[in-house]
C-alpha positions as CSV (number, residue, x, y, z in Angstrom):
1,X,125.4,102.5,108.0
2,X,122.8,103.4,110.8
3,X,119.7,104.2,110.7
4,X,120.1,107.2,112.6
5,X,122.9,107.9,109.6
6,X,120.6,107.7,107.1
7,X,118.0,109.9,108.7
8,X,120.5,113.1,109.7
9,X,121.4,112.6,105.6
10,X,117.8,112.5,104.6
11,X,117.2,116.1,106.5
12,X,120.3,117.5,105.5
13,X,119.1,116.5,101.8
14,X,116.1,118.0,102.8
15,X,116.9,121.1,104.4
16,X,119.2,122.1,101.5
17,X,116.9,121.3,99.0
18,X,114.1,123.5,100.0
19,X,116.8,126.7,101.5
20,X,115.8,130.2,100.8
21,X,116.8,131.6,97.8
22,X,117.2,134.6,99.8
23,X,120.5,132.8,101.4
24,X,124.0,134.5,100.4
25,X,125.3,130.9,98.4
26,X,123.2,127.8,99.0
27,X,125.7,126.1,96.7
28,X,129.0,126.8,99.4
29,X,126.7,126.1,102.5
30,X,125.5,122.3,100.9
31,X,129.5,122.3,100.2
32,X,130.3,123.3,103.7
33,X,127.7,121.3,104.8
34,X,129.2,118.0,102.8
35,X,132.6,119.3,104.1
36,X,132.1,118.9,108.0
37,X,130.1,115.9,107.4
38,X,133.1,114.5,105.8
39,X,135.3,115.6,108.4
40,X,133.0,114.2,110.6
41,X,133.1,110.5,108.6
42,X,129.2,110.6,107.9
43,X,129.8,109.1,105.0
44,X,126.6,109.5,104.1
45,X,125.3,112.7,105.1
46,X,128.4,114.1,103.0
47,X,127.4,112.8,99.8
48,X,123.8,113.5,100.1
49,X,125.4,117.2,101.2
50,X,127.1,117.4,97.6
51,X,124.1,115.9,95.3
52,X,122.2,118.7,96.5
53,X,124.9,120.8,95.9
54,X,125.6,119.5,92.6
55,X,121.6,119.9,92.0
56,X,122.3,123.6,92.7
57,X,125.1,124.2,90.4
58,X,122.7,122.3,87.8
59,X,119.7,124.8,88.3
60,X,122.1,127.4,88.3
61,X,123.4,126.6,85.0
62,X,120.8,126.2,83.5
63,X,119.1,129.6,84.5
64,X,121.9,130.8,82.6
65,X,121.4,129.2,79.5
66,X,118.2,130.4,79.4
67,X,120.0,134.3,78.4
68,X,120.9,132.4,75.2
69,X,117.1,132.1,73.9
70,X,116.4,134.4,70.8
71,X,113.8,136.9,71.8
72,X,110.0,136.5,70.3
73,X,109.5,137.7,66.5
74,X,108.3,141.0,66.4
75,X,104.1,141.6,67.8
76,X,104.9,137.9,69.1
77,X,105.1,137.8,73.1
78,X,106.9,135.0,74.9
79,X,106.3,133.9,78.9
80,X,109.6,134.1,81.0
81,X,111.9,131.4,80.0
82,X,111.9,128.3,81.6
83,X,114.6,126.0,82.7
84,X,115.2,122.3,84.3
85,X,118.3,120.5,85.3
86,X,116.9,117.0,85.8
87,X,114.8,117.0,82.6
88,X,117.5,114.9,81.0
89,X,119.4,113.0,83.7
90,X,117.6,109.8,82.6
91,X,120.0,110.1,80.1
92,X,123.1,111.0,81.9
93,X,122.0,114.3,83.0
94,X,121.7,117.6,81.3
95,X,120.1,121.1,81.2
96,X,117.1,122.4,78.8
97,X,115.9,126.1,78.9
98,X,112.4,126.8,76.8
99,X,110.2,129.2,76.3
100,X,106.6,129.4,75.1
C-alpha cells in the first residue's frame, strides 16, 4: 500500500463523510464510489468507500427507529428525538434513539 493510496482513501472517507444531505442517495454514491475503486484495485480507497457507506445505512436506520418512541405524557413536552449509530459499536455496533 502507498502512501499516495492511503491519502486518495482518506479524502474519499472524507468527502463522503461530510456530503450534503441535500444529495439524491449518499448511501449509492459511497457504494459507487467503493465500486469503481474496486474496479480500479484500490484496495483501499474501496473499503474506506463502503465503511462510510455502511456508516450511512447506520444513521439511516437509526433515524428510523427513532418513529418507534412513545410520544410525551400528556402537558409533558419532549425535544426532537435523538439518534446515534456508533453509540454502541464498542460493543459490536448498534443503534440507540432517545429523547429528552
Amino acid at each position: 500500500m502507498t502512501l499516495t493510496r492511503l491519502l486518495r482513501a482518506a479524502a474519499i472517507a472524507a468527502t463522503l463523510a461530510v456530503a450534503s444531505p441535500a444529495l439524491a442517495d449518499d448511501i449509492r454514491d459511497a457504494i459507487e464510489e467503493a465500486r469503481r475503486a474496486y474496479q480500479a484495485n484500490d484496495l483501499v480507497a474501496a473499503k474506506a468507500a463502503l465503511d462510510v457507506a455502511s456508516q450511512l445505512l447506520a444513521q439511516r436506520s437509526a433515524t428510523g427507529l427513532s418513529r418507534f418512541l412513545p410520544a410525551p405524557p400528556r402537558g409533558w413536552t419532549a425535544d426532537e428525538a435523538e439518534t446515534d449509530a456508533s453509540a454502541a459499536a464498542m460493543f459490536g455496533g448498534g443503534l440507540t434513539a432517545s429523547a429528552t
